[in-house]
N, CA and C atoms as an extended XYZ file, in Angstrom:
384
Properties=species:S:1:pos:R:3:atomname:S:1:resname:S:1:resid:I:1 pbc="F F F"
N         0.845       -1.170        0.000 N   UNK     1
C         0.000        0.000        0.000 CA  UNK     1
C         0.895        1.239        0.000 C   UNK     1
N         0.443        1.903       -0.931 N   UNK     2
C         1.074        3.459       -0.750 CA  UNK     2
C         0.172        4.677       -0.325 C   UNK     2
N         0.545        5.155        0.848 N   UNK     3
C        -0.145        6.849        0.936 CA  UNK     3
C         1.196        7.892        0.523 C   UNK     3
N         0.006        8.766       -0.139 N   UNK     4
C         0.709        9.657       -0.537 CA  UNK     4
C         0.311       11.066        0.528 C   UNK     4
N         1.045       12.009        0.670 N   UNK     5
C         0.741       13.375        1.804 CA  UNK     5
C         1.899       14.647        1.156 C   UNK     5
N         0.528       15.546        1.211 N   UNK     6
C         1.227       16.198        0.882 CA  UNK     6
C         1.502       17.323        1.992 C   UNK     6
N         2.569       18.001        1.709 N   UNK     7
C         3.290       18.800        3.044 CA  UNK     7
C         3.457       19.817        3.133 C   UNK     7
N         3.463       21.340        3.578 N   UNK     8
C         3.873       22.600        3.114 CA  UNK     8
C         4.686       22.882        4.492 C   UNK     8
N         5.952       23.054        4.187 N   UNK     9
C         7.050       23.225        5.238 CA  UNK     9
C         7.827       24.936        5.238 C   UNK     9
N         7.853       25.118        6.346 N   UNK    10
C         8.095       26.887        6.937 CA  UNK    10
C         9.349       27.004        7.523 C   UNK    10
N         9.870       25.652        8.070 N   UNK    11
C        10.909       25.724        9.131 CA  UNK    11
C        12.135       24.638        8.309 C   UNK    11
N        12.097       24.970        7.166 N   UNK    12
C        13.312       24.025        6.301 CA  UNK    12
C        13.176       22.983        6.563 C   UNK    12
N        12.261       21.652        6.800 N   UNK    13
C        12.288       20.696        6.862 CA  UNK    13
C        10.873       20.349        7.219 C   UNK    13
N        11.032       18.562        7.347 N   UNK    14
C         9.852       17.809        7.412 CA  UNK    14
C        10.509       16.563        8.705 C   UNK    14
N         9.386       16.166        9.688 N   UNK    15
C         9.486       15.368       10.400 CA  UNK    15
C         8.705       14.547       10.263 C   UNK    15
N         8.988       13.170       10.895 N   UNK    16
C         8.192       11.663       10.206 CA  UNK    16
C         8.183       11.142       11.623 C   UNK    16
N         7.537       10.521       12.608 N   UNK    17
C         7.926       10.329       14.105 CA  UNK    17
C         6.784        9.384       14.578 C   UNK    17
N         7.020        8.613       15.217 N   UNK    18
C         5.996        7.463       15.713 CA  UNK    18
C         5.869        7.985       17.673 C   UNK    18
N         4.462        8.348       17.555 N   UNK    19
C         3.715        9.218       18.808 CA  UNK    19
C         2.568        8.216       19.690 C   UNK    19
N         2.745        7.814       20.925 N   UNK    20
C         4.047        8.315       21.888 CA  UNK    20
C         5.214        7.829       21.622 C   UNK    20
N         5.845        7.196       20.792 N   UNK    21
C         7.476        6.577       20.617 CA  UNK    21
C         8.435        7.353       20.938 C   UNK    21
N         8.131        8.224       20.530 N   UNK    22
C         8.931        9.833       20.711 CA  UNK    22
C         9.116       10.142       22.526 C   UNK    22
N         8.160        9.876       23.028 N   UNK    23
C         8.272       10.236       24.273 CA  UNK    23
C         9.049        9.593       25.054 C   UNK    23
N         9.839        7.999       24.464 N   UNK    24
C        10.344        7.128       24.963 CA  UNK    24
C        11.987        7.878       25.972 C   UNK    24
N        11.953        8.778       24.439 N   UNK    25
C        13.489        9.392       24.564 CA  UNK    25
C        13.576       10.766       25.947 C   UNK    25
N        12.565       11.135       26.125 N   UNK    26
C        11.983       11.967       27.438 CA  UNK    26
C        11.916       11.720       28.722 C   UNK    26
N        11.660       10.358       29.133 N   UNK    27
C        11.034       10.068       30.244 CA  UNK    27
C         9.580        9.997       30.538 C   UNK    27
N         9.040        9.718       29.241 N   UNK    28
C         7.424        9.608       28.859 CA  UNK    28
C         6.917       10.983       29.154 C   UNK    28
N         7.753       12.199       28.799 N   UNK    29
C         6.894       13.617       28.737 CA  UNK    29
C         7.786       14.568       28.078 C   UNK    29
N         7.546       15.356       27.216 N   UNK    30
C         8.098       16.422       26.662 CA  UNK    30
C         7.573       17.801       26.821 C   UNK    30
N         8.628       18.388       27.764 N   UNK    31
C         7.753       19.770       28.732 CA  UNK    31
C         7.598       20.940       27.193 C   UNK    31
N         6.071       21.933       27.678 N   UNK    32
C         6.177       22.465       27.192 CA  UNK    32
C         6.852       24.202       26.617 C   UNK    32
N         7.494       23.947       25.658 N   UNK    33
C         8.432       24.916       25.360 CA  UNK    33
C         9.990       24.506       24.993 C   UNK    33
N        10.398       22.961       25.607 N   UNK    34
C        11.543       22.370       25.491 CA  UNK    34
C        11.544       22.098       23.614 C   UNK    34
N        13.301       22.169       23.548 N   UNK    35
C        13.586       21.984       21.889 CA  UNK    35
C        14.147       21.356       21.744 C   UNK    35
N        13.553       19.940       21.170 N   UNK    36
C        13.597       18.676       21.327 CA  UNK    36
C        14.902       18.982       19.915 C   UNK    36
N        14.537       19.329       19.153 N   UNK    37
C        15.409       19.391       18.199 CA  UNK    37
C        16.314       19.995       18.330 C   UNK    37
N        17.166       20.728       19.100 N   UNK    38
C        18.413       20.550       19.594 CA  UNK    38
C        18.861       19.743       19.993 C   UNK    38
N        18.328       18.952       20.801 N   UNK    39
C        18.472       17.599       21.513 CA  UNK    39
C        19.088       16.968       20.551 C   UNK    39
N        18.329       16.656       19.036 N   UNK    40
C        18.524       15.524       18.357 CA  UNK    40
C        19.973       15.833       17.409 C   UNK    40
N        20.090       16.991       17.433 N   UNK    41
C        20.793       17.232       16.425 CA  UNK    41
C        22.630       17.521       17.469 C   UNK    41
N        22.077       17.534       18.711 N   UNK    42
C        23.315       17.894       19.434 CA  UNK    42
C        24.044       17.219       20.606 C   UNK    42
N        22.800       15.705       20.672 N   UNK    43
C        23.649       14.447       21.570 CA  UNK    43
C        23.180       13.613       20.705 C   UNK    43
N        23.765       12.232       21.469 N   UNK    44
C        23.132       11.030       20.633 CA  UNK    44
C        21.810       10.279       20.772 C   UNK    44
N        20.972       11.381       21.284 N   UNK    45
C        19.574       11.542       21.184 CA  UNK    45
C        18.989       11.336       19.237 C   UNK    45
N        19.450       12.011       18.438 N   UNK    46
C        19.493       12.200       17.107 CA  UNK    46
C        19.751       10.645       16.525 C   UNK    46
N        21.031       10.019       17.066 N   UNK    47
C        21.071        8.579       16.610 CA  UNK    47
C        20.288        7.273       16.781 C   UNK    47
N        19.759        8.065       18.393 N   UNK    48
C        18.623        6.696       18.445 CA  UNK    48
C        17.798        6.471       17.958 C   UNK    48
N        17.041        7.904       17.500 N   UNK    49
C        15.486        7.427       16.824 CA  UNK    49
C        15.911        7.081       15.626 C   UNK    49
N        16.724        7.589       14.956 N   UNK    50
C        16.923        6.897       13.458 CA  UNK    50
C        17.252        5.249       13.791 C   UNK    50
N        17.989        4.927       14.938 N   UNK    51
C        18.181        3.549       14.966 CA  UNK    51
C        16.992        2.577       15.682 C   UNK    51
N        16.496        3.405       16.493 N   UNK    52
C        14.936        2.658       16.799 CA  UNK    52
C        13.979        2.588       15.949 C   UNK    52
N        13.857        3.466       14.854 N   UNK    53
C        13.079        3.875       13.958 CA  UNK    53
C        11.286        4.589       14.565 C   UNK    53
N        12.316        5.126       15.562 N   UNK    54
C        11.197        6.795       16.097 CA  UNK    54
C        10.607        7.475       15.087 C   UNK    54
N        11.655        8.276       14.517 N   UNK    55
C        11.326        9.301       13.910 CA  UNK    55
C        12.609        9.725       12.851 C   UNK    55
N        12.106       10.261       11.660 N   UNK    56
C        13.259       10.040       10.237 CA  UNK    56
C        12.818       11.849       10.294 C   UNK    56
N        14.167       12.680       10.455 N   UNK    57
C        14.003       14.198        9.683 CA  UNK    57
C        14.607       14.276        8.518 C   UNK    57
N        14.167       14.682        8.009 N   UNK    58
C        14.557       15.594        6.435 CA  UNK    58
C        14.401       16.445        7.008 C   UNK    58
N        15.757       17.322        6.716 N   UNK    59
C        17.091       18.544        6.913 CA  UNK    59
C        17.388       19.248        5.983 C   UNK    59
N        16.989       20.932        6.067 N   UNK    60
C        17.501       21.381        5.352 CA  UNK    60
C        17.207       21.474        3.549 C   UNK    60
N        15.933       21.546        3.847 N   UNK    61
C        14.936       21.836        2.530 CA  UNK    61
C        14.673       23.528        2.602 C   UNK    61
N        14.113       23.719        1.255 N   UNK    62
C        13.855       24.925        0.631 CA  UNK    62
C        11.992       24.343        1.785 C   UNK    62
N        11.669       25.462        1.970 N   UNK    63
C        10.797       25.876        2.549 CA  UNK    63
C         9.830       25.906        1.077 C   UNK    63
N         8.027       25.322        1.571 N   UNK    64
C         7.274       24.832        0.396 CA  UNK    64
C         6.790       24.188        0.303 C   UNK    64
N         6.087       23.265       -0.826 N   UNK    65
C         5.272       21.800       -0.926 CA  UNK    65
C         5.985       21.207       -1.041 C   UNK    65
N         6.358       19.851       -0.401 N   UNK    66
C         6.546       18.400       -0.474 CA  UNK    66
C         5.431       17.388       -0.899 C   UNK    66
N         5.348       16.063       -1.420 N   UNK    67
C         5.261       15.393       -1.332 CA  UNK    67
C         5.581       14.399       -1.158 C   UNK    67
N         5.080       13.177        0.207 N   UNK    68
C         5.371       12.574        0.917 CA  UNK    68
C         4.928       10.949        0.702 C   UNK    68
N         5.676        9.741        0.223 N   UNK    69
C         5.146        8.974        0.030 CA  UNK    69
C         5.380        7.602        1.039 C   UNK    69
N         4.764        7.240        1.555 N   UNK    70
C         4.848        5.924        2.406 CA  UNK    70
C         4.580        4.822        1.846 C   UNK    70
N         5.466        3.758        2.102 N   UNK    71
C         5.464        2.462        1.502 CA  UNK    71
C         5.147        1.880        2.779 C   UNK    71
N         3.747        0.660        2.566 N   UNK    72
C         3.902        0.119        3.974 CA  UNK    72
C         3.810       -1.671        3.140 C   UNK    72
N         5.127       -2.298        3.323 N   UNK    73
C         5.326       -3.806        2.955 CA  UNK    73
C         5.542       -3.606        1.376 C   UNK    73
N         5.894       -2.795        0.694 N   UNK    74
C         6.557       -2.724       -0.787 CA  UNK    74
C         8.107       -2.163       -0.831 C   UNK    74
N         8.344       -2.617       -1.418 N   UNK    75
C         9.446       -1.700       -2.265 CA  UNK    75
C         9.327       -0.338       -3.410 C   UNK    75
N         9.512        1.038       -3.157 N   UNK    76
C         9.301        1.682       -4.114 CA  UNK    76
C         9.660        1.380       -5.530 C   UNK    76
N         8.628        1.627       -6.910 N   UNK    77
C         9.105        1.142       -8.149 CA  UNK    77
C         9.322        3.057       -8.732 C   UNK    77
N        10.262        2.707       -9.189 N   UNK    78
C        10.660        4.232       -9.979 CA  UNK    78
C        10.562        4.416      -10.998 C   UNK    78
N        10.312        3.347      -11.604 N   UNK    79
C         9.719        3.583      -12.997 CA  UNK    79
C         8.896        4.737      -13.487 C   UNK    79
N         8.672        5.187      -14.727 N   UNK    80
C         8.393        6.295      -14.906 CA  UNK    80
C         8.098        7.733      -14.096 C   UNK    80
N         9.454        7.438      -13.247 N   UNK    81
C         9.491        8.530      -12.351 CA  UNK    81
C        11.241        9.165      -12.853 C   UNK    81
N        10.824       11.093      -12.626 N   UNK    82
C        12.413       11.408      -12.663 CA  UNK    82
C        12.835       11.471      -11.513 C   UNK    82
N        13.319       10.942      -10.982 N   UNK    83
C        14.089       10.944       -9.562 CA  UNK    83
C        15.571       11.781       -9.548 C   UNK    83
N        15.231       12.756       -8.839 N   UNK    84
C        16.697       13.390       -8.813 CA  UNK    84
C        17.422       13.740       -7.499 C   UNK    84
N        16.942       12.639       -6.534 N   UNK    85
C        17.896       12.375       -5.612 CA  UNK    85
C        17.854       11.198       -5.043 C   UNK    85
N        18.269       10.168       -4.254 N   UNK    86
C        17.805        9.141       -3.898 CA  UNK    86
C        18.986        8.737       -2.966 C   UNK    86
N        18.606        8.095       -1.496 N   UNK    87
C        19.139        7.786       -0.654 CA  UNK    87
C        18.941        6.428       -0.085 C   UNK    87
N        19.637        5.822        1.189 N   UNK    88
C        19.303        4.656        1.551 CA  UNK    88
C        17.798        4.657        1.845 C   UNK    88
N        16.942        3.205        2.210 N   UNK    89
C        16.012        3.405        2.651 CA  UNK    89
C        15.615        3.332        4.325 C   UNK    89
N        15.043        4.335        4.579 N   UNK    90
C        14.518        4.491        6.076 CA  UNK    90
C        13.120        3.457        6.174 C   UNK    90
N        13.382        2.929        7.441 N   UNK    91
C        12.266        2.128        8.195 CA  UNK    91
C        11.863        3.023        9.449 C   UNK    91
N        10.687        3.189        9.696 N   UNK    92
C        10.220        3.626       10.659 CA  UNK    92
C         8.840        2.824       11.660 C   UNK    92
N         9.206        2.064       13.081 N   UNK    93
C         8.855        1.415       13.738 CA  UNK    93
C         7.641        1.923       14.778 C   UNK    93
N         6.081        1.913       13.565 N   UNK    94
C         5.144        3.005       14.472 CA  UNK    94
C         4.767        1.828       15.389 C   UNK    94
N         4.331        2.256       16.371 N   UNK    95
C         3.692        1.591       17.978 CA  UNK    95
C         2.767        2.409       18.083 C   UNK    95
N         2.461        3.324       17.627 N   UNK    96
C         1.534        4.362       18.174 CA  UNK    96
C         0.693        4.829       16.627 C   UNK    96
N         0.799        6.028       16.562 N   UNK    97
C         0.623        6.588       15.127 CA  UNK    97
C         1.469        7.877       14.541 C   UNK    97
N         1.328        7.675       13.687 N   UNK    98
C         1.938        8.103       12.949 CA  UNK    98
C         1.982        9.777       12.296 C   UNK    98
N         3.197       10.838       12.486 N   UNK    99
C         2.505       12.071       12.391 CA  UNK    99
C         4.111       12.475       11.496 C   UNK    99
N         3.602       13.303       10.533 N   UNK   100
C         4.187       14.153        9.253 CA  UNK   100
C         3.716       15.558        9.804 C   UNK   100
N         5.020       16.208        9.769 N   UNK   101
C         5.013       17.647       10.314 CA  UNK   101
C         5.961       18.456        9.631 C   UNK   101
N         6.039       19.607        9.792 N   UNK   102
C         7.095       20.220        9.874 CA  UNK   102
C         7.940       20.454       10.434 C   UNK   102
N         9.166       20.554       10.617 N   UNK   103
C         9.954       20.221       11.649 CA  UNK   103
C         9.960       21.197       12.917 C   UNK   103
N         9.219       22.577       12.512 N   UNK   104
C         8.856       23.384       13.896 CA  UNK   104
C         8.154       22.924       14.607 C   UNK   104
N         8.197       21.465       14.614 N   UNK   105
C         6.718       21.225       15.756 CA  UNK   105
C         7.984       20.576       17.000 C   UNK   105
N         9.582       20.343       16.264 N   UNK   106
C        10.040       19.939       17.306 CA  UNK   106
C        11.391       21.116       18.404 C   UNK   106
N        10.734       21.956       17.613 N   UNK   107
C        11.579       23.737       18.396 CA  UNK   107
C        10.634       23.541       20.042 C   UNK   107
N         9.416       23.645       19.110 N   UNK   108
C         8.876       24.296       20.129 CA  UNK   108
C         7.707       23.115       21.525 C   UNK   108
N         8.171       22.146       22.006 N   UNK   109
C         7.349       21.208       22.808 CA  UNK   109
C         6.090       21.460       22.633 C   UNK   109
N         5.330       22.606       22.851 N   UNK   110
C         3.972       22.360       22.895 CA  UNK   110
C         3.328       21.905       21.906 C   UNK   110
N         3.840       21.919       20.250 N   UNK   111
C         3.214       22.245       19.431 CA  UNK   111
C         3.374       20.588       19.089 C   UNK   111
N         4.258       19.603       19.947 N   UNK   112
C         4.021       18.458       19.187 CA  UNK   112
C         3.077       17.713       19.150 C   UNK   112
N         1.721       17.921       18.575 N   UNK   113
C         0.829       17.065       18.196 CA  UNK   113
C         0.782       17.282       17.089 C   UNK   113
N         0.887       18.364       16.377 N   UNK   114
C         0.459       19.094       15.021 CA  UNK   114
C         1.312       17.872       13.853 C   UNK   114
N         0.197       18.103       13.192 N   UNK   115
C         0.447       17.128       11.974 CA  UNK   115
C        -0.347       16.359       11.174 C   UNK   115
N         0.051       15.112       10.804 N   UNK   116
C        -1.397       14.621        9.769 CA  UNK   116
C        -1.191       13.300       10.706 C   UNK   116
N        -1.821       12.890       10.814 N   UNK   117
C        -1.969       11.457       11.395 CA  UNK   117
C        -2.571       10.199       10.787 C   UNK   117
N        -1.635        9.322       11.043 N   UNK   118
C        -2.051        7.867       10.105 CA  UNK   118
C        -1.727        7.049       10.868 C   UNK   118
N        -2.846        6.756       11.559 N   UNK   119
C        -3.267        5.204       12.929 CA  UNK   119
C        -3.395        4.144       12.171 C   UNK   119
N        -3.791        4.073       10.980 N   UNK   120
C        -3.957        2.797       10.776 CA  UNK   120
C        -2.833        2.408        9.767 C   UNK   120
N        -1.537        2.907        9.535 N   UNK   121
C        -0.284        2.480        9.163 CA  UNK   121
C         0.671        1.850       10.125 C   UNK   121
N         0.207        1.124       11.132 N   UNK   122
C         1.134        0.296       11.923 CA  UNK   122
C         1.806       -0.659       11.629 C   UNK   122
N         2.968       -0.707       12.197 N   UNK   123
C         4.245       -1.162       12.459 CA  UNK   123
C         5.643       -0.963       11.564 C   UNK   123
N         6.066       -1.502       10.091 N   UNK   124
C         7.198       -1.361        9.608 CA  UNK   124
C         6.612       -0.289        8.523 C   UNK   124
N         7.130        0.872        8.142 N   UNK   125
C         6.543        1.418        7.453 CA  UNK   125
C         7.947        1.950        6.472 C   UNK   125
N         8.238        2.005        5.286 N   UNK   126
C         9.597        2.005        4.579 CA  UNK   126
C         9.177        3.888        3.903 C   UNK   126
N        10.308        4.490        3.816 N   UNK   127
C        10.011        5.513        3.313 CA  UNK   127
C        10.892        6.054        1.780 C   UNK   127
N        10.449        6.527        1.027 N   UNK   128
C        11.553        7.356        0.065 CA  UNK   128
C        11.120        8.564       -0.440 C   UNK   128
């Protein structure tokens, strides 16, 4: 199955994060106003969720529309597609559900609920 989402990003990037999974890395609470995204980007807070498969950021985008595609149990086919970048593939391990944001939702603690949500995409979910 593929969903597709589309995204309009303000804060140079897009976040992908499995909620509460996220909270694992907290102590099951993320106060509000704390910037989680310093955290990730400035201990090895940043390495775990990519290795637990928490939460996948895309860094450092032009601010704008994205589109966002989730593979859940396929392999992406690229066929008649122009692809003009392409990286390893990310797995992301939802327990909870699933939320696509912009990445200001992780500056600012309060704001992390904001996003699109997809509950019924559980467990291995592959991204490109």
């Amino acid at each position: 199955m593929v969903k597709t989402i589309d995204v309009d990003v303000d804060f140079n990037g897009i976040i992908i994060f499995d909620y509460p999974g996220i909270l694992s890395l907290f102590d099951g609470k993320i106060n509000d106003g704390e910037n989680i995204l310093q955290q990730f980007t400035t201990t090895d807070k940043g390495d775990l969720v990519l290795d637990k498969g928490i939460a996948l950021p895309i860094m450092g985008i032009d601010d704008g529309g994205y589109t966002v595609r989730l593979f859940l149990n396929e392999i992406p086919n690229n066929d008649n597609r122009n692809v003009v970048f392409s990286d390893k593939y990310f797995f992301l391990n939802v327990t909870g559900s699933l939320y696509i944001a912009d990445m200001a939702v992780f500056w600012d603690g309060k704001n992390i609920l904001v996003g699109i949500i997809l509950t019924f995409l559980k467990g291995y979910i592959g991204f490109v």
